[in-house]
N, C-alpha and C positions, 0 to 999 in steps of 0.2 A: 243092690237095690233094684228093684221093680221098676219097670218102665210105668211113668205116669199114665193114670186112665180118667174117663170121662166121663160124670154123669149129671150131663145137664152142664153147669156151670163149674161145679166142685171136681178135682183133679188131686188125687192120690197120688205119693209114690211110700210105699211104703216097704219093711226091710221080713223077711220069712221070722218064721216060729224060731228056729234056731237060731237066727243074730237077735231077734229079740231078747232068746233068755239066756244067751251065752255071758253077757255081762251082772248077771244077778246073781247073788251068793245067798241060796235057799237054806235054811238050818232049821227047816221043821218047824214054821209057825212063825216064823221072822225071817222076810225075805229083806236083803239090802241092794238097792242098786248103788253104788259109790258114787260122784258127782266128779269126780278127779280122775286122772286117766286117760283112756278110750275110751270108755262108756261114758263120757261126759262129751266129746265129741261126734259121735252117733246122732246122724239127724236122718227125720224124715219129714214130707211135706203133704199137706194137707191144705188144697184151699187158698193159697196163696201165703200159706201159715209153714213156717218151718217148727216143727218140733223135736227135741232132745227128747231119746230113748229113754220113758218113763215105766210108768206099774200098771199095768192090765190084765185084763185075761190073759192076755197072749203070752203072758211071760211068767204071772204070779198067780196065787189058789184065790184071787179075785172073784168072788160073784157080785157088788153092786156098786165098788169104785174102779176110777181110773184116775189117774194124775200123771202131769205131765210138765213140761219146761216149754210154752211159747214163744215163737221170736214174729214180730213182723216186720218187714223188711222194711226202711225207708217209704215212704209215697206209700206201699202197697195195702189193698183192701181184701180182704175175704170176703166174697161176695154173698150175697142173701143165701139164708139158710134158717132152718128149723130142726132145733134137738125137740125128734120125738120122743116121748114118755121118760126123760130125764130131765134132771137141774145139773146146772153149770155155776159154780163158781170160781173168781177170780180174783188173783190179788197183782196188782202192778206192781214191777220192780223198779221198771226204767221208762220214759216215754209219756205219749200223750196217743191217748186213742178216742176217734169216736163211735159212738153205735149210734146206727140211725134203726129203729125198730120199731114193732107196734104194725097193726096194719096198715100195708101202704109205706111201709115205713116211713111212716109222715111223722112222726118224737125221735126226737136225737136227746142225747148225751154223753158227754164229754168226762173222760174221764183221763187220772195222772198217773204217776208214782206214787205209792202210798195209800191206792183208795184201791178197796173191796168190790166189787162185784156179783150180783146175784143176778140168773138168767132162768126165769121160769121155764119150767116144758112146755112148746107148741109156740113161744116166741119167735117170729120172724125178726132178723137181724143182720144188720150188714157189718163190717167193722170195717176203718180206718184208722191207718197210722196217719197223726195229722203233721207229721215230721217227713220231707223229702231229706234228710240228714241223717237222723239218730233212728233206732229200731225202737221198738216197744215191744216189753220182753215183760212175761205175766206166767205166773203160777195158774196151771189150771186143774180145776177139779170138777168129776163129774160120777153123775148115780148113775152111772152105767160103763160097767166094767168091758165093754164092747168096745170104747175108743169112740169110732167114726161110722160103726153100721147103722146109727140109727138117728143119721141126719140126714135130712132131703133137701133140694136146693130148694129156693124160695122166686118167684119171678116179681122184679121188681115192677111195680106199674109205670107207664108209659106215659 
């Protein structure tokens, strides 16, 4: 894995082209990554966000998804950030999270297990696990098969 880097707020570590698509079984139009295994423990980190080795460019003939396995850690927050020119959605497996977002991020909402998520393009948004105990673990999906290039930190106001 990559040493983590820096931009602004947001802090990558992410795994090469080759460990990305080494666990994906390609059959010409139907790629699978198995959820069992080794490829099921594969993480990478984004943002205070650990992520399970999902479906991208980077790994599959991907031009306008990505999907991935989220975990957030106890207490921790992803800090302010904006998905340019993509939508993000989510579905919670486990946990309580909140989004403080909107400009200023002055609107929050709370959400659990079992509830859906839709995050427009060009929303600022924070996120928190509101749990110093249990993680909040979420399905994510996004119209942009790039992953993480094309989100910018966001500075929260003071």
């Amino acid at each position: 894995m990559s040493e983590p880097t820096s931009d602004s707020t947001l802090s990558l570590e992410d795994l090469s082209a080759d460990e990305l698509r080494r666990p994906v079984e390609d059959g010409g139009g139907i790629a699978v990554l198995r959820g069992g295994g080794a490829s099921g423990q594969i993480q990478r980190g984004w943002n205070g966000i650990r992520y399970r080795i999902g479906l991208s460019a980077k790994n599959v003939a991907a031009e306008k998804l990505s999907m991935n396995l989220a975990t957030i850690p106890p207490g921790a927050v992803a800090r302010a950030h904006v998905h340019v020119g993509f939508e993000v959605m989510l579905y919670i497996l486990q946990g309580r999270v909140r989004h403080e977002y909107g400009e200023g991020l002055r609107q929050t909402i709370d959400n659990e297990a079992g509830d859906f998520i839709f995050i427009a393009p060009g929303v600022p948004h924070e996120v928190f696990n509101l749990s110093d105990t249990e993680p909040v673990v979420a399905v994510v999906a996004r119209s942009d098969a790039s992953e993480w290039e094309h989100i910018v930190p966001y500075e929260r106001p003071r």
